[in-house]
N, C-alpha and C positions, 0 to 999 in steps of 0.2 A: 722590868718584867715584860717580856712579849706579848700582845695580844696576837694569841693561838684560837683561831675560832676552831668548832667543832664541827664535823661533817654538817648535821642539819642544819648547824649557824649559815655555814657555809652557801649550801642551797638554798636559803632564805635570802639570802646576799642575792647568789647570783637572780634565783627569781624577779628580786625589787630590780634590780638592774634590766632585765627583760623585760617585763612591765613597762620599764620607761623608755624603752627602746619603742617597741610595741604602741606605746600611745602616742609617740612620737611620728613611727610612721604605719600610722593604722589607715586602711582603706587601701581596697585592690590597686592600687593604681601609681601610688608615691614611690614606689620601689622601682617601680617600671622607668619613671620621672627621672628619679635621681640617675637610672643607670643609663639610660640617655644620654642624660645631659654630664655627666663624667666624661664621654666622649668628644661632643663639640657643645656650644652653644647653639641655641635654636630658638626658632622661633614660635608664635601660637600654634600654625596650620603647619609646621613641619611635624613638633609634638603631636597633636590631633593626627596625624598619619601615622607616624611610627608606633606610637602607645596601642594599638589595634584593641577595637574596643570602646575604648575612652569616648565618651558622651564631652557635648561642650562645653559642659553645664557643670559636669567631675573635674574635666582638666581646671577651667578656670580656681574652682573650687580649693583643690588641692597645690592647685602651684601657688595659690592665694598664702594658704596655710604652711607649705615648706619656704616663702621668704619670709613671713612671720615669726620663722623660727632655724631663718639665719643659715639654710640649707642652698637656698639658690637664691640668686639676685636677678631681676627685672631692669635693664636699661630701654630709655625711650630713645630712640635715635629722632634726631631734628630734620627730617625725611620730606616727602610730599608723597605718596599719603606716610604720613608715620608708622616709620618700622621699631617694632617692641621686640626686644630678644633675650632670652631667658638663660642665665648660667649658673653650676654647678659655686659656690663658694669653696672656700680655703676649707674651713670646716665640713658644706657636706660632701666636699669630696672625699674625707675619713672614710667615707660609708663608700667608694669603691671596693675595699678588698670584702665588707660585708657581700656586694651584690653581686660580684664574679664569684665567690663562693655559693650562693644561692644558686647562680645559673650551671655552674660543676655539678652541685649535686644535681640540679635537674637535668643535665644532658646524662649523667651518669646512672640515673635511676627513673628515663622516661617510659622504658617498657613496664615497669612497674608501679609509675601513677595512672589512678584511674580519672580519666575527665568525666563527672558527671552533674 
């Protein structure tokens, strides 16, 4: 016999599912991160530019939190002075087609956000 969920089963589904997405990547800022860094690898003071915005204190923070959970990885280069550069994983790279669809809708619907 099929498990057939029912409409509300259904969006109870889908909600746990966004929830875990959602705490996964909560704070203004990890979205920004991930879609960054989908593009090239970089490093602290490249991120700290492009993220606009971003305190030093947040970046370290959050990119602390998205390798802890396997989204981007931290390599130390053997340098003088030491170069640290920060990449996108196999895994959080999945989350591309999420954050190009994020920035769709927001080019497509920026006269009618309000910034306040």
């Amino acid at each position: 016999m099929e498990n057939i969920k029912t409409p509300l089963e259904e969006c109870g589904h889908t909600i746990l599912a966004n929830h875990d997405v959602m705490d996964l990547l909560n704070g203004k800022w990890k979205v920004s991160i991930i879609a960054c860094l989908c593009f090239r690898t970089m490093r602290y003071s490249e991120l700290l530019k492009e993220v606009r915005g971003v305190s030093g204190k947040m970046l370290s923070r959050d990119l602390r939190e998205l390798e802890d959970n396997h989204l981007i990885k931290r390599t130390i280069q053997a340098t003088q002075p030491v170069t640290v550069e920060h990449a996108i994983t196999e895994y959080g790279y999945t989350l591309k087609k999420l954050t190009s669809t994020i920035a769709e809708w927001g080019w497509s619907t920026e006269k009618k956000i309000i910034n306040g």
